[in-house]
MDAnalysis code that builds the backbone (N, CA, C; Angstrom):
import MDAnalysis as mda
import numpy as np

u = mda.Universe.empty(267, n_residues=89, atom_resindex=np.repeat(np.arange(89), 3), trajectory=True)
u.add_TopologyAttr("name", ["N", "CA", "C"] * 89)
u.add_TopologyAttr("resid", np.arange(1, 90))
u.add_TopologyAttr("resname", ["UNK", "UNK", "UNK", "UNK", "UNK", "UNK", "UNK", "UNK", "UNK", "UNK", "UNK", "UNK", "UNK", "UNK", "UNK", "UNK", "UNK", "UNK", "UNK", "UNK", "UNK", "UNK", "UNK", "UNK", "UNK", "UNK", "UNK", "UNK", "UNK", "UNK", "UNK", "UNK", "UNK", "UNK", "UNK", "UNK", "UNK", "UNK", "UNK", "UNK", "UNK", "UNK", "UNK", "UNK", "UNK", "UNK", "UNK", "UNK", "UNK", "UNK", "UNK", "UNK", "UNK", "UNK", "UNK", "UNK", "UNK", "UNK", "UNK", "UNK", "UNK", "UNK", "UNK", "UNK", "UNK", "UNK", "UNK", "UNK", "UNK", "UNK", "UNK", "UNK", "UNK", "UNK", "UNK", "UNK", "UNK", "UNK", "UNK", "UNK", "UNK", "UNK", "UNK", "UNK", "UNK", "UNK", "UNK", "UNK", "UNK"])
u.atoms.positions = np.array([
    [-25.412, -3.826, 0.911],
    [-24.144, -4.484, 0.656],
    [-24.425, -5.947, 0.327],
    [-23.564, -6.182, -0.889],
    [-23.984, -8.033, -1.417],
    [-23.337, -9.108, -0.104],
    [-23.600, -10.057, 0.272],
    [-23.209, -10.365, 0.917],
    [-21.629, -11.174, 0.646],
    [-21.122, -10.955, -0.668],
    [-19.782, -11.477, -0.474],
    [-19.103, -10.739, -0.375],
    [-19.416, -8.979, -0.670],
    [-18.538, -7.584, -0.033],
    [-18.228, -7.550, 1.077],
    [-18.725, -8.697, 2.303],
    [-17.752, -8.984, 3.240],
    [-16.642, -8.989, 2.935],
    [-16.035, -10.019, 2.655],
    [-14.983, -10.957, 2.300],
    [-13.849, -9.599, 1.663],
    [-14.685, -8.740, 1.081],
    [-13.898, -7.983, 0.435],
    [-13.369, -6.926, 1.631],
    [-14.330, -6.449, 2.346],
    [-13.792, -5.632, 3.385],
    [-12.788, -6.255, 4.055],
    [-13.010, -7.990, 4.835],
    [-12.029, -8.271, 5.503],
    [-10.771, -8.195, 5.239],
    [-10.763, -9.088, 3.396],
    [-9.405, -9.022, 3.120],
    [-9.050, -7.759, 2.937],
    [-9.630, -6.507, 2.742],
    [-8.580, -5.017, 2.435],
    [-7.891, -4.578, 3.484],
    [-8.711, -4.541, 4.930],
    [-8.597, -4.326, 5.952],
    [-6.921, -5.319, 6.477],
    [-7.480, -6.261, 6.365],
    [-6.451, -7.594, 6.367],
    [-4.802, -6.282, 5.652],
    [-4.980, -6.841, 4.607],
    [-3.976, -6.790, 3.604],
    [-3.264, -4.787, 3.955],
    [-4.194, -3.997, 4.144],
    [-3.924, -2.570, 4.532],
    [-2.862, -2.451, 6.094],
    [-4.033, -3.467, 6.829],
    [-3.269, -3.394, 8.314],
    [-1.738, -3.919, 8.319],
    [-1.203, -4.481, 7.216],
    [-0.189, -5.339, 6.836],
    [0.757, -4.311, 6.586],
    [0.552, -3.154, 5.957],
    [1.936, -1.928, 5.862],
    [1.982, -0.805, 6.538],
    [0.709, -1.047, 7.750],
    [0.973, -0.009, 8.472],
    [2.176, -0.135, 9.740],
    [2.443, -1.311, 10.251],
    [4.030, -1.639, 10.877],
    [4.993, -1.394, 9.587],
    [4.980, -1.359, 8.881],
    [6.231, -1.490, 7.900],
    [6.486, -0.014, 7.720],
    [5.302, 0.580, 7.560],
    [5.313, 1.829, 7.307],
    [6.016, 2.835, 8.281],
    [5.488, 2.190, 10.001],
    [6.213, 3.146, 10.926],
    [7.549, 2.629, 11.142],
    [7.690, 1.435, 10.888],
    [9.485, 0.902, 11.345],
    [10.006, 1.489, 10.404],
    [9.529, 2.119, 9.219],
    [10.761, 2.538, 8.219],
    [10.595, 3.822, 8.924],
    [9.825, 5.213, 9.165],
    [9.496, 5.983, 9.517],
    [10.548, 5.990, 10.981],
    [10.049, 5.070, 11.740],
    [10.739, 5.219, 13.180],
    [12.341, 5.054, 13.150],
    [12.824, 4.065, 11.985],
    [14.060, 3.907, 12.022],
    [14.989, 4.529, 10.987],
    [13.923, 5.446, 10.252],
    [15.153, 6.158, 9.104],
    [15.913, 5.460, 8.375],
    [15.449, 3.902, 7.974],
    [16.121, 3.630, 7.176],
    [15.108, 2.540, 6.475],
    [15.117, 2.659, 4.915],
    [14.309, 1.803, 4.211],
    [15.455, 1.092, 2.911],
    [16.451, 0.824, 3.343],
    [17.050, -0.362, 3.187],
    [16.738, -1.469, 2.384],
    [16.249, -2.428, 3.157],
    [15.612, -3.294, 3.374],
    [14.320, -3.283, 2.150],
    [13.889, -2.255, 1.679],
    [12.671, -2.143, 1.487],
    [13.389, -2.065, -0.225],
    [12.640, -3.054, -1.024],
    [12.810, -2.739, -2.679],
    [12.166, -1.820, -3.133],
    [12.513, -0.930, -4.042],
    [12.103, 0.242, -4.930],
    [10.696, -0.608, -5.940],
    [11.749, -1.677, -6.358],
    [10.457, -1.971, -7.191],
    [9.235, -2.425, -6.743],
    [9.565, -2.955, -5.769],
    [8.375, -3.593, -4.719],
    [7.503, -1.992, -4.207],
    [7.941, -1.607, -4.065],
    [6.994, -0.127, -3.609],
    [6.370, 0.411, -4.903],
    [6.963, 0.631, -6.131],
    [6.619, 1.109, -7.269],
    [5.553, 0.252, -7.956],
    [5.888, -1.056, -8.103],
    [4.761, -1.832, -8.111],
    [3.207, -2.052, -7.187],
    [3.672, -2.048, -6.048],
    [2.500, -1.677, -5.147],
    [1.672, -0.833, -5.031],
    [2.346, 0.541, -5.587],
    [1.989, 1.698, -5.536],
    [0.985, 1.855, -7.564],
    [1.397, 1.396, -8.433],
    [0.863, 0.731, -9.343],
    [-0.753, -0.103, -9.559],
    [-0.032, -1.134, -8.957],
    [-1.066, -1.980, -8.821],
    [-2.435, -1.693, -8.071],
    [-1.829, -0.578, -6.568],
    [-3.318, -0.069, -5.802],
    [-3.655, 0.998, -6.640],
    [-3.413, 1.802, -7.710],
    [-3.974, 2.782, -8.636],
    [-4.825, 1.774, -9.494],
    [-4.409, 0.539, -10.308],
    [-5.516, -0.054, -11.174],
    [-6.534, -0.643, -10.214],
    [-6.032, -0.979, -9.077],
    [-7.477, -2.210, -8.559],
    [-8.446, -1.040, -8.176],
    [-8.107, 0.082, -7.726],
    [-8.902, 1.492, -7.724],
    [-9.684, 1.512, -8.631],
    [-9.235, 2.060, -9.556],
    [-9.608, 2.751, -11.318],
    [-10.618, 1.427, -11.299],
    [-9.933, -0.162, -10.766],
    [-11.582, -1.173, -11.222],
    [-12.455, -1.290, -9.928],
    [-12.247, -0.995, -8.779],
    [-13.347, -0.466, -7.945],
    [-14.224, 0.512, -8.129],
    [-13.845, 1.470, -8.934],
    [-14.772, 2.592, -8.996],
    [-15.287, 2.652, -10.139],
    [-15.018, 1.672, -11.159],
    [-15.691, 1.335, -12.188],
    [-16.433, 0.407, -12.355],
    [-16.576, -0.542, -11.100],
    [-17.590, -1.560, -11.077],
    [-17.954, -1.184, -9.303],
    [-18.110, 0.293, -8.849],
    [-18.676, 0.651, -7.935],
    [-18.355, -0.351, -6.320],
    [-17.255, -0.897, -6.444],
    [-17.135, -1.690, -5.018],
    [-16.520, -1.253, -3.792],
    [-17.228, -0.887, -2.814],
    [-17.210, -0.261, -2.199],
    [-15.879, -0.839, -1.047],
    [-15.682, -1.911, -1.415],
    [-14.256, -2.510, -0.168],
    [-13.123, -1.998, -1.105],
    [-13.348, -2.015, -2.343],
    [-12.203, -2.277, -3.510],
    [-11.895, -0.846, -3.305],
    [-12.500, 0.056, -3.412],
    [-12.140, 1.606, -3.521],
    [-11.849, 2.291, -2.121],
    [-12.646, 1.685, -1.040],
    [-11.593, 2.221, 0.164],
    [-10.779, 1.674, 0.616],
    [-9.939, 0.524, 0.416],
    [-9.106, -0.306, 1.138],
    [-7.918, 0.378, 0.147],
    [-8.161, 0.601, -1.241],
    [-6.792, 0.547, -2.326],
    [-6.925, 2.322, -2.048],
    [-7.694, 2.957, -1.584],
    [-7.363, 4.557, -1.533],
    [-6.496, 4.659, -0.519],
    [-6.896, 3.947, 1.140],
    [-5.494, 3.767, 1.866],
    [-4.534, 3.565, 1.411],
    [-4.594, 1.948, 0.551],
    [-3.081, 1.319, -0.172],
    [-2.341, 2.416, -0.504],
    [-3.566, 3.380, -1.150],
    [-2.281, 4.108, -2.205],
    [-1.564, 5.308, -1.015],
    [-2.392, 5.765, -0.429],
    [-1.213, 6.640, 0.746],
    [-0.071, 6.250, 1.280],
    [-0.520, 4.667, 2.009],
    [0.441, 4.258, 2.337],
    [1.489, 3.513, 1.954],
    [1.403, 3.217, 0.476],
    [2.620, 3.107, -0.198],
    [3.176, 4.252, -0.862],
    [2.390, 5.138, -0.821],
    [2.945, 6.425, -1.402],
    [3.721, 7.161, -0.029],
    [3.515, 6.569, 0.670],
    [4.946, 6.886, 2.417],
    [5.842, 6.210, 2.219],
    [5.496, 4.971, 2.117],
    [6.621, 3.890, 1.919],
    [7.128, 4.571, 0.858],
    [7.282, 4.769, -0.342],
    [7.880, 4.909, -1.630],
    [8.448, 6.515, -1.056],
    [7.863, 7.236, -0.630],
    [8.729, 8.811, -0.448],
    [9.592, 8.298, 0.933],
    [9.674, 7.467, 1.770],
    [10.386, 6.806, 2.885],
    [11.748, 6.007, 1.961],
    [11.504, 5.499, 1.595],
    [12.699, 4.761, 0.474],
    [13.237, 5.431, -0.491],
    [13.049, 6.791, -0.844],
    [13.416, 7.518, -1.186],
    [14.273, 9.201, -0.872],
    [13.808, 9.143, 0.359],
    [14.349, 9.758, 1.308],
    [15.349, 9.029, 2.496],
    [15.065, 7.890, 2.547],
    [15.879, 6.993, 3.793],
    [16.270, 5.729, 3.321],
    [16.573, 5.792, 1.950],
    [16.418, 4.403, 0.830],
    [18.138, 3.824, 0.565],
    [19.401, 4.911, 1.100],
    [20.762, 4.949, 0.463],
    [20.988, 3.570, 0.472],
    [21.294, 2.480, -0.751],
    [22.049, 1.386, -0.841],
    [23.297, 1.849, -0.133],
    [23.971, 0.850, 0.686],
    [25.266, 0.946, 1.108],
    [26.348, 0.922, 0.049],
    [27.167, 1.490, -0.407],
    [28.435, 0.950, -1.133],
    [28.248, 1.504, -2.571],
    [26.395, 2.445, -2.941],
    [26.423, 3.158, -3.867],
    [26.586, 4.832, -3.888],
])
């Protein structure tokens, strides 16, 4: 491992551990509200390309941190979609 693939593990780890509360409060409370569509759709986006360039320049933080990302915005996004009702629409 190069030694700045630290940095890369910390921040995925970092940045991953960051939607796993979000993930169970929407989960625990049945309601994802609160939570933007586009903001999930984008997230869910964005951890598919930084993937596709982890595994094309072989980085080993980049491709397991964004393979979590993508599960767990792919909860979030079926959570907001299942528990997502705008009020008043």
């Amino acid at each position: 491992m190069q030694g700045l693939e630290v940095f890369g593990f910390i921040g995925g780890a970092l940045i991953t551990a960051g939607f796993i509360p979000q993930v169970i409060r929407v989960y625990k409370l049945k309601s994802a509200r609160e939570i933007s569509l586009t903001f999930t759709v984008m997230m869910l986006i964005g951890s598919v390309a930084w993937l596709t360039y982890g595994i094309s320049l072989r980085l080993p933080s980049v491709m397991l941190w964004n393979s979590i990302n993508i599960v767990l915005v792919a909860l979030l996004l079926s959570a907001k979609l299942k528990y997502g009702k705008e009020a008043g629409r």
